[in-house]
C-alpha positions as CSV (number, residue, x, y, z in Angstrom):
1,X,35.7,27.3,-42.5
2,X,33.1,25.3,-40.4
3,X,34.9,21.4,-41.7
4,X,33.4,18.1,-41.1
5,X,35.6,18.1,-37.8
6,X,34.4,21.0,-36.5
7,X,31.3,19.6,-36.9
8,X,32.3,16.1,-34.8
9,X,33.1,18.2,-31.8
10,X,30.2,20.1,-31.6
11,X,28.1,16.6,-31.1
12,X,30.3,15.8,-29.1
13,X,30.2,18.6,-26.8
14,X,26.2,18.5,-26.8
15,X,26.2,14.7,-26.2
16,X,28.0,15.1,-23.1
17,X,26.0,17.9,-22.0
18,X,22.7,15.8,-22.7
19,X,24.1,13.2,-20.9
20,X,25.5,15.1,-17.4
21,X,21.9,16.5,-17.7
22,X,20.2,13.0,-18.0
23,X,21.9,11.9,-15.1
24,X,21.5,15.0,-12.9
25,X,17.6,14.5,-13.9
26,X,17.6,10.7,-12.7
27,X,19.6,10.9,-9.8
28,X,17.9,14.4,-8.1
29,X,14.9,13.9,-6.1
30,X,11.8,14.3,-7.3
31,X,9.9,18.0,-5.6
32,X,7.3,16.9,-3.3
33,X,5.1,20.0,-4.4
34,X,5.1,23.0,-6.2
35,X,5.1,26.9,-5.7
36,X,1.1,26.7,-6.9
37,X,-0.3,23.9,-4.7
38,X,-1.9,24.5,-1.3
39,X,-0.1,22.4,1.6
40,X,-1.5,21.9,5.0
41,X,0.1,19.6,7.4
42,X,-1.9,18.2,10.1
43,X,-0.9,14.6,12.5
44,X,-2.7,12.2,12.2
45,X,-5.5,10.7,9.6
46,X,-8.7,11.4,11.3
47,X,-8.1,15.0,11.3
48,X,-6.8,14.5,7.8
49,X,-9.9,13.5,6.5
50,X,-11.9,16.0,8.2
51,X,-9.7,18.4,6.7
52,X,-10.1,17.2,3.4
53,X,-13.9,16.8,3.7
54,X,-13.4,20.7,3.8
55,X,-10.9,21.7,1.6
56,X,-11.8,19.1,-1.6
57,X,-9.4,19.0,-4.5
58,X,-7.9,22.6,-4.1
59,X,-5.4,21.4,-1.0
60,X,-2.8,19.0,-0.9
61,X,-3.3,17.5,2.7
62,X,-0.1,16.0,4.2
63,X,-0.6,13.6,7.6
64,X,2.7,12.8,9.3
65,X,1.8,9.7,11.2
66,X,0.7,7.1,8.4
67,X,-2.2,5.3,8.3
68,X,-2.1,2.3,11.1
69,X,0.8,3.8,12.9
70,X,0.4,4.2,17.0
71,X,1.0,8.1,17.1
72,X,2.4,7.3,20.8
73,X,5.3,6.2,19.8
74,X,5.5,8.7,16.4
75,X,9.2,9.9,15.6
76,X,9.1,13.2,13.1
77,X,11.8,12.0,10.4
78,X,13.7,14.4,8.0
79,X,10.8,13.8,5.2
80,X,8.7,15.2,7.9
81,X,10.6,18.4,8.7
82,X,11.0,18.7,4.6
83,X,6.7,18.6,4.7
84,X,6.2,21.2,7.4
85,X,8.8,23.4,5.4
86,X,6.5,23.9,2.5
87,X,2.9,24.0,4.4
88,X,1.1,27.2,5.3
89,X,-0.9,25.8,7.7
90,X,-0.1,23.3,10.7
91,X,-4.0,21.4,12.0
92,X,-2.5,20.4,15.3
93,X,-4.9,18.6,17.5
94,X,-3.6,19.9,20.8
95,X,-4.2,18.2,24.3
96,X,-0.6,16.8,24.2
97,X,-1.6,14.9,21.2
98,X,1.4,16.3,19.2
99,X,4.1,16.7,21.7
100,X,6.8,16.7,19.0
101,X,5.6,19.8,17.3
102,X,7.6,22.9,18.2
103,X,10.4,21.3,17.8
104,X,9.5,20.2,14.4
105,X,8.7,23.1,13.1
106,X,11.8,25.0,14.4
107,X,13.4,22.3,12.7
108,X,11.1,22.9,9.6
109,X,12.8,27.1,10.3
110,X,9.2,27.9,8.4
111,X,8.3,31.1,9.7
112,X,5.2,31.6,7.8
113,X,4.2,28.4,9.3
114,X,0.8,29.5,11.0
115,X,-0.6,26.4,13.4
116,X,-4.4,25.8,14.3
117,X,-5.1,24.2,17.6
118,X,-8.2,22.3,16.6
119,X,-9.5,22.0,20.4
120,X,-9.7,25.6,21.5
121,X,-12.7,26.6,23.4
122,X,-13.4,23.2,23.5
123,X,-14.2,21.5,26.9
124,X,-11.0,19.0,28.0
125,X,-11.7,15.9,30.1
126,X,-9.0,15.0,32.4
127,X,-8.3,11.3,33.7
128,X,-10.0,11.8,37.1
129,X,-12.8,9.5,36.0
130,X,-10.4,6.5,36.6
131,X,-8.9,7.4,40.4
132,X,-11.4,5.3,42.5
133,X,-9.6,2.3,40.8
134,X,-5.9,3.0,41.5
135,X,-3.7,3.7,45.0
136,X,-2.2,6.5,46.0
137,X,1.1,4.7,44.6
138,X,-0.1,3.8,41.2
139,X,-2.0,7.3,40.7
140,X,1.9,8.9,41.5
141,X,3.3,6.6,38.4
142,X,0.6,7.2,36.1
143,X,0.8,11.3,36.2
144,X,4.6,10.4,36.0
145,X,4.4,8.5,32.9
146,X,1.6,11.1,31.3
147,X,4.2,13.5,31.5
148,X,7.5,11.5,30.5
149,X,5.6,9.8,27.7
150,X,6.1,9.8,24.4
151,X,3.0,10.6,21.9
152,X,0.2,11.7,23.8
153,X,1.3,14.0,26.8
154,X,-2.5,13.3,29.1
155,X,-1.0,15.6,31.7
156,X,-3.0,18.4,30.2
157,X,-6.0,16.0,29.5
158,X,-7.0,13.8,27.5
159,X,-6.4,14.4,23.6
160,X,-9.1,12.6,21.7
161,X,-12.0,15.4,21.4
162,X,-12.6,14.0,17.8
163,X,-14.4,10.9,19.2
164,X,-17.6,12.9,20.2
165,X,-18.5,14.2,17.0
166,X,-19.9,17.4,18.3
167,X,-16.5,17.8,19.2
168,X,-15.4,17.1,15.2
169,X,-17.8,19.9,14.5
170,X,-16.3,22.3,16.1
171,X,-13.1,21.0,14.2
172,X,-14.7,21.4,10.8
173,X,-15.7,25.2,11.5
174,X,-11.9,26.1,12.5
175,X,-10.6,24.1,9.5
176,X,-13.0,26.3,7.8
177,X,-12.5,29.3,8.9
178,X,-8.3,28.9,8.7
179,X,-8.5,27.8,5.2
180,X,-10.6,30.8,4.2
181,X,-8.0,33.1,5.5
182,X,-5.2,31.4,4.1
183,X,-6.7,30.9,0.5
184,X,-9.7,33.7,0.5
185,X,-10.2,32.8,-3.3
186,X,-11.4,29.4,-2.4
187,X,-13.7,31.0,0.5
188,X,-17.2,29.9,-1.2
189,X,-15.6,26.5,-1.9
190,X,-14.9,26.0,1.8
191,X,-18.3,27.6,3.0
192,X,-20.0,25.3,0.6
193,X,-18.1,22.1,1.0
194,X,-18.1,22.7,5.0
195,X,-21.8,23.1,5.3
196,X,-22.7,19.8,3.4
197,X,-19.8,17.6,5.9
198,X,-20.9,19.5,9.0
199,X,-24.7,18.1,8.0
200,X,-23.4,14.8,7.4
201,X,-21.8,14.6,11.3
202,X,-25.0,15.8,12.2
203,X,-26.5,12.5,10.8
204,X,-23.8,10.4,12.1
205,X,-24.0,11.9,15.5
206,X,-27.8,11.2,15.7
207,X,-27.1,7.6,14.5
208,X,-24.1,7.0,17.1
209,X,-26.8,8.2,19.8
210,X,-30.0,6.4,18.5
211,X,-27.4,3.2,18.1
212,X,-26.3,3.2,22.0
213,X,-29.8,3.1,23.3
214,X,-30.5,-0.1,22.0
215,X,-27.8,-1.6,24.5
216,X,-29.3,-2.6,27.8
217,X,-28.7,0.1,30.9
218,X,-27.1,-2.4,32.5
219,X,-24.5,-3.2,29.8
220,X,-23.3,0.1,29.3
221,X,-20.3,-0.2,31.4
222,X,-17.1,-0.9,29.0
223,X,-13.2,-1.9,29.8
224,X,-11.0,-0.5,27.2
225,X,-7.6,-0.9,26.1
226,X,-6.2,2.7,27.0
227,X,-8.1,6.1,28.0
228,X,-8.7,7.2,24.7
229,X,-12.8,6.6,24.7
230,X,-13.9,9.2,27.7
231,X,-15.6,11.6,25.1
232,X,-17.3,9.2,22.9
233,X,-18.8,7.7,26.4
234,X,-20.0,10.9,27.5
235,X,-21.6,11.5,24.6
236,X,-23.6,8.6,23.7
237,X,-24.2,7.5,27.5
238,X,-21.8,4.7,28.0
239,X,-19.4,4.2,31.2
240,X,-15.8,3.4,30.9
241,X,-14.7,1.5,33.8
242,X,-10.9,2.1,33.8
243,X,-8.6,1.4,31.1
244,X,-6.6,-1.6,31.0
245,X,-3.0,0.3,30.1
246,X,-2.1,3.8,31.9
247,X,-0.4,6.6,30.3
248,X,2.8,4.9,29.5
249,X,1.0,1.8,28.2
250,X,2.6,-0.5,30.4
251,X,1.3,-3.2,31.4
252,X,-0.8,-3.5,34.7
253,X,0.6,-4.5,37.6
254,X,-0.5,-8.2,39.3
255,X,-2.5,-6.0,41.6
256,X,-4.2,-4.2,38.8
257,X,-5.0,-7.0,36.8
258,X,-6.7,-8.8,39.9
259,X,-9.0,-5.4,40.0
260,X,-9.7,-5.4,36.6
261,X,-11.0,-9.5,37.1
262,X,-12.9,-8.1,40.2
263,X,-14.3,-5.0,38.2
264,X,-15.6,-7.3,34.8
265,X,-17.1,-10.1,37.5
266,X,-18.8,-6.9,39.6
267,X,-20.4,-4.9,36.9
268,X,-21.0,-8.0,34.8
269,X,-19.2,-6.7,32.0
270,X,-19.7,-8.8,28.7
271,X,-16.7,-7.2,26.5
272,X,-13.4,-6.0,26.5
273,X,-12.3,-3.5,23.6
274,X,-9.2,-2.8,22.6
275,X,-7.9,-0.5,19.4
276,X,-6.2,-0.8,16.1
277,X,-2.6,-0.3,15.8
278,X,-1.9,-1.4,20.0
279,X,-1.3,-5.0,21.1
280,X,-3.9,-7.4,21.3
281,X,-2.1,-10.0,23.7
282,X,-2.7,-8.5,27.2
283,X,-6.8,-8.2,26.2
284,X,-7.0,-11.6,25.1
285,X,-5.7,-12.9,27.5
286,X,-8.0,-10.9,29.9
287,X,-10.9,-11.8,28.1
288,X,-10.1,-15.1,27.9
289,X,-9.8,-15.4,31.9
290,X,-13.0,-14.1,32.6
291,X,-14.5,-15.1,29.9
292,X,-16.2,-12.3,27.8
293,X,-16.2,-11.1,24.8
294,X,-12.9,-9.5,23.4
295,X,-13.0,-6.5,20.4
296,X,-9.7,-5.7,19.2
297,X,-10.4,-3.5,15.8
298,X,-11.6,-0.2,17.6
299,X,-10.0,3.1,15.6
300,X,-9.4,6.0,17.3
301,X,-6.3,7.3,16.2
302,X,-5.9,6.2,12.8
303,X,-8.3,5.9,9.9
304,X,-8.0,2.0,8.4
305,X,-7.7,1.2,4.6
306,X,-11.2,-0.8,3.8
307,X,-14.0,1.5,2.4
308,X,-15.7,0.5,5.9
309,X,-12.6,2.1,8.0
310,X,-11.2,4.8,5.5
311,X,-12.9,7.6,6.6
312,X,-13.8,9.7,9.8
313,X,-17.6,8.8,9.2
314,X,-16.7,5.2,8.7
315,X,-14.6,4.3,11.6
316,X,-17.1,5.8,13.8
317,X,-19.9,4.0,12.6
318,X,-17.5,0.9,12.7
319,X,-16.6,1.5,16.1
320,X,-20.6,2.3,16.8
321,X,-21.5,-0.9,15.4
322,X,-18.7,-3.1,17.0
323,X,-19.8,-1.6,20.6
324,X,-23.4,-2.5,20.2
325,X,-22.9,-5.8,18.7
326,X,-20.5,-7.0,21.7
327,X,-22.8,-5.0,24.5
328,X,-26.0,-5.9,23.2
């Protein structure tokens, strides 16, 4: 006979099953995507953006190095090993810009893991631009520290195609093409939303260009931070000097720093530029010496978080409009 006691214990029993399964629900992590969602992993956020530009709404598009973060000196962490586990696609730069990566994704042990080098069959500029200015002695350290580095391994050349946005073209038509043949359902999406960002850059690069020629011939010669600008100057006609860090971003030696005073008083240079996410000390303190102009907020690496900086188009036309205004 089912009693009044019988009963009791069977609330009992599902009370304490209710409850072992409210804890299990609070105290389990919460999945980080599902079976149904399209994951692509890519470095840094530049290349995120352009990615997403391409892909709209139907990818999920994971960066590992946040937003403001120095990739140089980017450590993959466990949360980033979980992330490459689930993607399909890896948008690797290349150009030593993600030295960490086989590692990771052995780590990740995602064998359908398929990775896009964004800079195949592009042209890669090396560092030779910058040998007239260094010994024999200081050209020995800097391939050293290129190849011991963390970050960005220059010894195969110099990383930051993106900055020449013919280059970021190029990028846009293999993000394009890879997503088609991962997700060939999505294909007109991808044609359609490709072809309206690829005539955006097109814009863009015809206002970077039109921009640069209103600077004087005479002060198109820059100093920057670290060698990350060497496309961007070919491009648009502008001269970088040397860099004011080498590949390990030390610090220049006493020797160094008297050339780079010699260099700003030779070729009457009227700013120094440095970049978003690096230390501003050393170039303020150069500036301030030979008294030019100082720019600290260049982005190259990183996308920033004002609706001026938050996008691929928008730090380009910041950095555009910051190199004009101090050259002018």
């Amino acid at each position: 006979m089912y009693t009044f006691s019988n009963r009791l214990n069977w609330m009992k029993i599902i009370l304490a099953v209710s409850l072992a399964l409210f804890i299990t629900g609070c105290t389990a992590e919460k999945p980080v995507s599902t079976m149904n969602q399209k994951v692509v992993i890519t470095s840094i956020s530049p290349l995120a953006d352009l990615i997403r530009n391409v892909g709209g709404d139907s990818i999920q598009v994971i960066s590992l190095v946040p937003t403001g973060s120095d990739p140089h000196t980017y450590e993959p962490t466990p949360d980033a090993v979980r992330q490459v586990a689930m993607g399909k696609l890896f948008f690797a730069n290349g150009v030593g810009q993600e030295a960490y990566l086989e590692k990771l994704i052995a780590n990740s042990q995602n064998k359908d893991l398929r990775t896009v080098i964004l800079s195949d069959g592009l042209e890669i500029l090396g560092n030779e631009g910058h040998k007239d200015n260094h010994d024999e002695e200081a050209e020995h350290h800097e391939d050293e520290a290129h190849i011991e580095g963390n970050g960005h391994d220059h010894s195969q050349g110099n990383p930051h195609l993106w900055l020449d946005v013919k280059n970021a073209q190029h990028y846009v038509e293999c993000i394009r093409d890879a997503l088609i043949e991962a997700y060939p359902q999505d294909q007109e999406l991808f044609k359609a939303n490709a072809e309206n960002y690829l005539q955006e850059l097109e814009a863009l690069d015809q206002w970077i260009a039109k921009e640069i020629q209103t600077i004087p011939p005479e002060n198109r010669n820059l100093i920057v931070y670290h060698d990350a600008w060497r496309y961007y100057t070919e491009r648009y006609g502008l001269t970088v000097l040397r860099p004011v860090v080498r590949g390990d971003e030390s610090e220049p030696s006493a020797k160094d720093y008297a050339q780079l005073i010699e260099l700003i008083k030779e070729y009457k240079i009227k700013a120094i530029f440095g970049e978003v996410g690096f230390n501003t000390k050393l170039i303020i303190q150069l500036a301030q010496e030979a008294g030019i102009k100082m720019v600290d907020d260049l982005y190259n690496d990183t996308l920033g978080v004002t609706p001026e900086t938050d996008s691929y188009i928008e730090i380009m036309k910041h950095n555009t409009k910051a190199i004009v205004s101090a050259l002018e």
